[in-house]
Wavefront OBJ file of the C-alpha trace (Angstrom):
o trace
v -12.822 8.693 11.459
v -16.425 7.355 9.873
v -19.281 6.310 12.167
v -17.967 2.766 12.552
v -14.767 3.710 13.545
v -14.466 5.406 16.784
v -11.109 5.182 17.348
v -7.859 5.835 15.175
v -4.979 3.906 15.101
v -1.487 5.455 14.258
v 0.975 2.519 14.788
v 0.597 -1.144 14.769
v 1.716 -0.813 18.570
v -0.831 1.400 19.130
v -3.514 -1.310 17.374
v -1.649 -4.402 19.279
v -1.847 -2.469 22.572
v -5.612 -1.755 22.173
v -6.066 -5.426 21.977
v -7.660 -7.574 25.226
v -5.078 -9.707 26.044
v -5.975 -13.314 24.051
v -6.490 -11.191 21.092
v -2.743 -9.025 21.541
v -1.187 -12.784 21.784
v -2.914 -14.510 19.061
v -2.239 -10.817 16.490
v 1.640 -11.105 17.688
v 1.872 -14.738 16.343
v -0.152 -14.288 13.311
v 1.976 -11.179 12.566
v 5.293 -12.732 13.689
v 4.173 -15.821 11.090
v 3.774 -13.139 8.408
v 6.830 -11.121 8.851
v 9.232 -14.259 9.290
v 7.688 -15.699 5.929
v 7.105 -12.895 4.031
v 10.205 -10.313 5.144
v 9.502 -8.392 1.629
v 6.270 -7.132 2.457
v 5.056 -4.172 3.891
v 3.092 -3.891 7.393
v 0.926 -1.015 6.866
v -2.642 0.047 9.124
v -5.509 -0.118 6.597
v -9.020 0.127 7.766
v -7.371 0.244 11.303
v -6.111 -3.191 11.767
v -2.467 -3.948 10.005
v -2.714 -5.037 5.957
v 0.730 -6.938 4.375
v 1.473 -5.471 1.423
v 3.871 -6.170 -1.653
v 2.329 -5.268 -5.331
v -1.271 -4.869 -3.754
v -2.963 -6.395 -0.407
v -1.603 -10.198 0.345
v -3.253 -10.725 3.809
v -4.375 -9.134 6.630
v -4.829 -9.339 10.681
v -8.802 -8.752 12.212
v -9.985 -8.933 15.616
v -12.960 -9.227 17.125
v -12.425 -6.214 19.200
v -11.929 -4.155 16.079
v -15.859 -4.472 15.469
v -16.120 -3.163 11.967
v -14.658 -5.723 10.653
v -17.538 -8.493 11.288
v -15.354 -10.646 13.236
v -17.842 -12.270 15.814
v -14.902 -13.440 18.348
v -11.431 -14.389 17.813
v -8.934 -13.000 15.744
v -9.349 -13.539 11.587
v -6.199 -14.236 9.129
v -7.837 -12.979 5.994
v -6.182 -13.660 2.379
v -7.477 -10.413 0.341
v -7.214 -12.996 -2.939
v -8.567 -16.392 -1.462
v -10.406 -16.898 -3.909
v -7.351 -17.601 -6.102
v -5.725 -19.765 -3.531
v -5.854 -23.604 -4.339
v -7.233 -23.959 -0.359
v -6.055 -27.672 -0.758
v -6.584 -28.388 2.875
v -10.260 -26.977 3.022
v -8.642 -24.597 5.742
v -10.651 -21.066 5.333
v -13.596 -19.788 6.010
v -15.478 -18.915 2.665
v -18.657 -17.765 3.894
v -21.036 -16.165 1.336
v -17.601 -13.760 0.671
v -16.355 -14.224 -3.478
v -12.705 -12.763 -2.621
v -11.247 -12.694 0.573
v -11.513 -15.802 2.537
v -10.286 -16.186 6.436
v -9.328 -18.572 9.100
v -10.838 -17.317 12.942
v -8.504 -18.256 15.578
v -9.022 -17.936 18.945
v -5.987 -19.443 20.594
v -2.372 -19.327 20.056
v -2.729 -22.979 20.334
v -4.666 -23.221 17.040
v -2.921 -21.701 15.183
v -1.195 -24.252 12.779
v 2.180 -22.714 11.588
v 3.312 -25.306 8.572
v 0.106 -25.038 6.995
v -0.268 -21.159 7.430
v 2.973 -20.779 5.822
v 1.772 -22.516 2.611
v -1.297 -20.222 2.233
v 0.979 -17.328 3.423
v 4.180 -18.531 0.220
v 0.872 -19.065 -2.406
v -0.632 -15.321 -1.970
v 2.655 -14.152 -2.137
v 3.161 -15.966 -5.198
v -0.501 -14.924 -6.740
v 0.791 -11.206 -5.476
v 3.719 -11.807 -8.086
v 6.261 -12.150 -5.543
v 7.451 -14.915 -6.619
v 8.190 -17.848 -3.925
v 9.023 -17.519 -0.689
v 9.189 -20.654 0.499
v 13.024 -21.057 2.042
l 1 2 3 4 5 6 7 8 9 10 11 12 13 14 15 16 17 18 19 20 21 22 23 24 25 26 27 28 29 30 31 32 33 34 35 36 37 38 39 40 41 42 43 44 45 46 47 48 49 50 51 52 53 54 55 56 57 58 59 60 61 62 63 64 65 66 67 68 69 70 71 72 73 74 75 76 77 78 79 80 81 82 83 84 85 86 87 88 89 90 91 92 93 94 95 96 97 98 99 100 101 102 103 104 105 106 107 108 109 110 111 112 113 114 115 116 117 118 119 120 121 122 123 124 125 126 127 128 129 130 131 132 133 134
């Protein structure tokens, strides 16, 4: 553990069951999202929140409570290669980031699962996993 991080994480369990409760329930849907869309890819605890994998880092799963992270409140869906992502909906959060760009929830009611699954099937694609769209 570095000075930011004062506690470790050894499962995603572990992570989802450190989460206040709004947070746990918006991380499950986010994560369910991922999994059902992306089965190939692998879940794996990077920087202490969970990272979905296939040739290198697609997308990945940051709450607020998790403070190192820079998430103000809410939970962040971050796309590791954004900035290659067509973003034809003006959906994520840019900031003054150049790669990874985000989109804060912070209800399971905001989350918008059609359109998430579009920016979810084009990472996977600029990952070079081909399409995933069903």
């Amino acid at each position: 553990m570095n000075k930011f991080q004062h506690t470790k994480f050894k499962t995603v369990g572990a992570f989802l069951d450190y989460l206040p409760e709004k947070e746990r329930e918006i991380a499950e849907a986010l994560r369910n999202l991922i999994t059902e869309s992306l089965p190939e890819c692998e879940e794996k605890l990077s920087y202490n929140v969970p990272f979905y994998y296939r040739n290198s880092r697609i997308c990945y799963i940051w709450p607020a409570s998790i403070p190192w992270g820079g998430v103000k409140s809410g939970v962040a869906l971050g796309f590791c290669r954004g900035h290659l992502l067509s973003d034809e909906y003006r959906y994520l959060e840019k900031g003054k980031r150049k790669q990874i760009y985000t989109k804060t929830f912070h209800s399971v009611d905001e989350i918008e699962p059609e359109i998430l699954k579009e920016y979810l099937y084009e990472a996977n694609e600029i990952d070079g996993g081909g399409s995933s769209q069903p």
